[in-house]
C-alpha positions as CSV (number, residue, x, y, z in Angstrom):
1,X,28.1,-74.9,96.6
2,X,31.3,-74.0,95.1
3,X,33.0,-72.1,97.7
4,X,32.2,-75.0,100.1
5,X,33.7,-77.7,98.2
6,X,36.6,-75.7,96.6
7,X,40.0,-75.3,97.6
8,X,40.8,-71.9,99.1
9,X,43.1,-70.7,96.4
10,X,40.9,-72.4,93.3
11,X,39.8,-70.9,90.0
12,X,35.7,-72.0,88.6
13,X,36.1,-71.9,84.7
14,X,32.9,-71.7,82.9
15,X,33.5,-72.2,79.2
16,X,31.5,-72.7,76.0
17,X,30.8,-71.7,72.7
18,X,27.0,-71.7,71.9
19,X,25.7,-74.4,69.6
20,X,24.3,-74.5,66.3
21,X,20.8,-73.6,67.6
22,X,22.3,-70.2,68.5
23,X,24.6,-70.1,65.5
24,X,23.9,-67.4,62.9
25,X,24.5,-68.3,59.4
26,X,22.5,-69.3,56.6
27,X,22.9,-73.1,57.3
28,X,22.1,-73.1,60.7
29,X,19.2,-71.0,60.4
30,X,17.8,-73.2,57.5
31,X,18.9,-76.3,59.9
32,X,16.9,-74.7,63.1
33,X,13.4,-74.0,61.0
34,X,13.4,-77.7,59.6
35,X,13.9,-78.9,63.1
36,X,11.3,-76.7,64.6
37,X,8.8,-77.9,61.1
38,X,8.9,-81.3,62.7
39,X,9.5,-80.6,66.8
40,X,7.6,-76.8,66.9
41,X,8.9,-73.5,67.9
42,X,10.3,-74.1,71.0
43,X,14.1,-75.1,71.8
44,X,13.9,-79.0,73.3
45,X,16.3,-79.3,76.2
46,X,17.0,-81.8,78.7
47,X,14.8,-84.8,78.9
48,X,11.5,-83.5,78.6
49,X,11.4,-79.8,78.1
50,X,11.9,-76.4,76.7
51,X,14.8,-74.1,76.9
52,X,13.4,-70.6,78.2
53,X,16.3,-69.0,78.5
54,X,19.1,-67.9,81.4
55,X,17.4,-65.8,83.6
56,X,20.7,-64.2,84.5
57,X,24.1,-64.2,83.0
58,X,27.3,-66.3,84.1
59,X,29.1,-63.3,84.9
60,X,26.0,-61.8,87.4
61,X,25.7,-65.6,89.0
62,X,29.8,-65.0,89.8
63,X,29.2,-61.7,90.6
64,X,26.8,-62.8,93.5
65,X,29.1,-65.4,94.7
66,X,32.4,-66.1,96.5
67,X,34.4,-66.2,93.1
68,X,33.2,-62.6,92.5
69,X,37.0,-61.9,90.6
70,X,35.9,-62.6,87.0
71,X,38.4,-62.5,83.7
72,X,37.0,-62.7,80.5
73,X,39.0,-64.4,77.4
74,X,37.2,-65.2,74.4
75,X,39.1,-67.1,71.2
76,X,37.6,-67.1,67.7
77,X,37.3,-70.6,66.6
78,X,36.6,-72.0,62.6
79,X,35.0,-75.2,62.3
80,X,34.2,-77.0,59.5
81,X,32.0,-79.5,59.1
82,X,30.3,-82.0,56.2
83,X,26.8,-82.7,56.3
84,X,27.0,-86.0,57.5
85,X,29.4,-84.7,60.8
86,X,26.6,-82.3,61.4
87,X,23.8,-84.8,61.2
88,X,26.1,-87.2,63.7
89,X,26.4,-83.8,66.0
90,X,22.6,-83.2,66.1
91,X,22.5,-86.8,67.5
92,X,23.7,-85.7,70.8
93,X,21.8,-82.4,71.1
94,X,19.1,-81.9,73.5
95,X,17.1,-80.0,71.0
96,X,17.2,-82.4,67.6
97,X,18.2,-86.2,69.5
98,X,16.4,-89.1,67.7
99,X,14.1,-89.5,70.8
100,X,12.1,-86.3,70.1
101,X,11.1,-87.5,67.2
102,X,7.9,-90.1,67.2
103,X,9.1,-92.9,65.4
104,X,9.9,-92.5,61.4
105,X,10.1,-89.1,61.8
106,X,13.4,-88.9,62.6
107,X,14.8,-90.8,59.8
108,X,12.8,-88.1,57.6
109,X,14.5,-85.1,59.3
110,X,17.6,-86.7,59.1
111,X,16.8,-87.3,55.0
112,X,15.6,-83.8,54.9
113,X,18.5,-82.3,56.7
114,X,21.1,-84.4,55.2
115,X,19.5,-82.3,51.2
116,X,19.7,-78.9,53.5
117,X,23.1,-79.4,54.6
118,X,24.0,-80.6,51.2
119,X,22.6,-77.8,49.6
120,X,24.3,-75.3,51.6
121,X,27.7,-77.2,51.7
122,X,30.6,-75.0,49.4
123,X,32.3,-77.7,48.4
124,X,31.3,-80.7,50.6
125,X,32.0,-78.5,53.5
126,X,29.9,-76.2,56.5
127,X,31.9,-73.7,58.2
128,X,30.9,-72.1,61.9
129,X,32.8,-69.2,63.1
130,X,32.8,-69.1,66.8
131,X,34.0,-67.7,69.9
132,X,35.1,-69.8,72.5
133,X,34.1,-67.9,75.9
134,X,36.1,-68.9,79.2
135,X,35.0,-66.8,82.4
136,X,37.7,-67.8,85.0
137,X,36.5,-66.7,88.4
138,X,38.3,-66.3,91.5
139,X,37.8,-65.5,94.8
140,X,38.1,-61.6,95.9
141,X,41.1,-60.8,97.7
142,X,40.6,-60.3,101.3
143,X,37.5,-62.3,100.9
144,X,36.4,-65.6,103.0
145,X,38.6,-68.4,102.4
């Protein structure tokens, strides 16, 4: 859909950084078990489901399309974080937002999480070392424009 909206001489950016589902360090993985001790094993997403997972990457999808001319850059980014910026973040997920949780429930997670993240705060703060991915794709030369 793309290529038949675009511009002829644009660039598709597809950027992101994971989230702290995905995130491996103590905290998050401590973080991910208590919300699935409440919600189950499976990753909530969207409105009413389950993430199961890209069936194919970003860069095959480009590679099968009109903006077939991929770069890669990647950028490591440090985050911190305090407990309560965390428990504000989980807010707006798809996997741990209040309305997965029936009634009371969430105000117990969010208790629950708020000791966790406490716990595993070095001195009031949560760090998350990431890498920010940005695939810029552009058409191939020579191809249709």
């Amino acid at each position: 859909m793309a290529d038949r909206v675009a511009a002829p001489h644009t660039v598709v950016a597809i950027m992101g950084d994971g989230s702290l589902w995905t995130h491996r360090t103590d905290w998050t993985a401590a973080l991910r078990t208590l919300t699935q001790s409440y919600l189950g094993n499976d990753r909530r997403a969207g409105t009413c489901g389950t993430y199961t997972g890209r069936g194919r990457s970003y860069e095959e999808d480009l590679a099968d399309s009109a903006f077939s001319d991929v770069a890669e850059h990647r950028f490591p980014v440090a985050r911190t974080w305090t407990p309560k910026d965390v428990l504000g973040h989980l807010r707006t997920t798809s996997f741990a937002r209040p309305a997965l949780f029936a009634g009371r429930r969430h105000h117990e997670f969010e208790v629950e999480a708020l000791a966790l993240l406490e716990a595993h705060a070095r001195g009031g703060v949560l760090t998350e070392d990431a890498e920010f991915t940005v695939l810029l794709a552009r058409r191939r030369p020579g191809g249709d424009v």
